[in-house]
C-alpha positions, 0 to 999 in steps of 0.5 A: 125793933124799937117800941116807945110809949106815949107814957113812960110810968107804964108797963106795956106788955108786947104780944106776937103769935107765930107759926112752928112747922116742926120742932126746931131749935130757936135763941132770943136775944132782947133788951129794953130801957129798963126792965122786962119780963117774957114769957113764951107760951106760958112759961117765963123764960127771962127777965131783966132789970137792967138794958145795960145787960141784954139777955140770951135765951135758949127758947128751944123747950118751949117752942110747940109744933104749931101756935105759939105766942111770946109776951113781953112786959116792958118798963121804964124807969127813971125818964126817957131814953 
């Protein structure tokens, strides 16, 4: 997914919530032109300062039977894409 705003000074912050029937395993794989910070239920679980650089996280610990919500905080530095 490719998300873009109207202002490229300004830190958006991304959030989805999502179901979990079970404990299950799960990998997240992200990138973003030029930095972000996620965090998944409350417990940071990467940040970037770099797209060159995406990033590869073991998301299992922090999964929850049930609710779950992912929040990314996004930025842009130095101009558009």
């Amino acid at each position: 997914m490719w998300i873009w705003g109207d202002n490229e000074n300004t830190r958006y912050v991304i959030r989805k919530s999502f179901e979990v029937s079970g404990k299950t395993q799960g990998w997240l794989a992200a990138s973003a032109d030029n930095g972000m910070s996620i965090v998944l239920n409350g417990k940071p679980i990467g940040q970037s300062e770099s797209w060159e650089e995406g990033l590869q996280v073991d998301i299992s610990n922090a999964l929850v039977t049930g609710k779950n919500e992912i929040v990314f905080e996004t930025w842009n530095t130095g101009g558009v894409a």
